[in-house]
N, C-alpha and C positions, 0 to 999 in steps of 0.2 A: 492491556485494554486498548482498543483501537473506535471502537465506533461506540453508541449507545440509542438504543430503541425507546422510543416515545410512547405512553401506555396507551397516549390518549389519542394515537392514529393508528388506522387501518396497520395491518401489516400484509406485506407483500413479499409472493413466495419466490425465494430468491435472491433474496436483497437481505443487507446483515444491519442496514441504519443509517443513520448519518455520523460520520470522523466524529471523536471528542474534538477539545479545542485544540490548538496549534498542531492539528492532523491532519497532511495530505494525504490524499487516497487518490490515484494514476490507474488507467488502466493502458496497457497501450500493446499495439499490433503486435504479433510475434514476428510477424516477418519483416514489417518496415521498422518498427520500433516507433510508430507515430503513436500521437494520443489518441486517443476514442473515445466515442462522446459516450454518456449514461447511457447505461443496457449495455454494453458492446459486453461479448467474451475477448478476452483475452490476458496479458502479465498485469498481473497487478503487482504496483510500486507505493510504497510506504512510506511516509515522512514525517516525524515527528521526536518528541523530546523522549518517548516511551520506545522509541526504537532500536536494538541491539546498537552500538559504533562498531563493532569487532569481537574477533572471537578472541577469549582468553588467552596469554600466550603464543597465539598464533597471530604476528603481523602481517606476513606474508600474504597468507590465505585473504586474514582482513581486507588486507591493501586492492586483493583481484578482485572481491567482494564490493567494494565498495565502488573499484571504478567501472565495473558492469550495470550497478545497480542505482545508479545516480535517477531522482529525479526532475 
């Protein structure tokens, strides 16, 4: 569970709510890798305590995973 919807606001088509707690939610350019402000498309990056660290037995894999996908 990454985010969660408020009953008691509007909803907006396209939009999934606002992080639960200790949740970053990134979105940022494919090309430059910069941030971008609310609304923008493009990667979106993850952060929080509910996050995969790695894959099962697979360090490796982990390790490339992880230093791509830094917040």
């Amino acid at each position: 569970m990454l985010n969660i919807n408020c009953v008691c606001r509007l909803k907006v088509l396209g939009t999934i709510g606002h992080p639960i707690k200790h949740t970053e939610i990134k979105v940022f350019d494919i090309e430059t890798g910069e941030v971008l402000p609310d609304g923008s498309k493009g990667i979106v990056k993850i952060k929080g305590p509910q996050v995969m660290k790695g894959y099962y037995k697979v360090l490796l894999l982990s390790l490339l995973i992880q230093i791509n996908c830094q917040i």
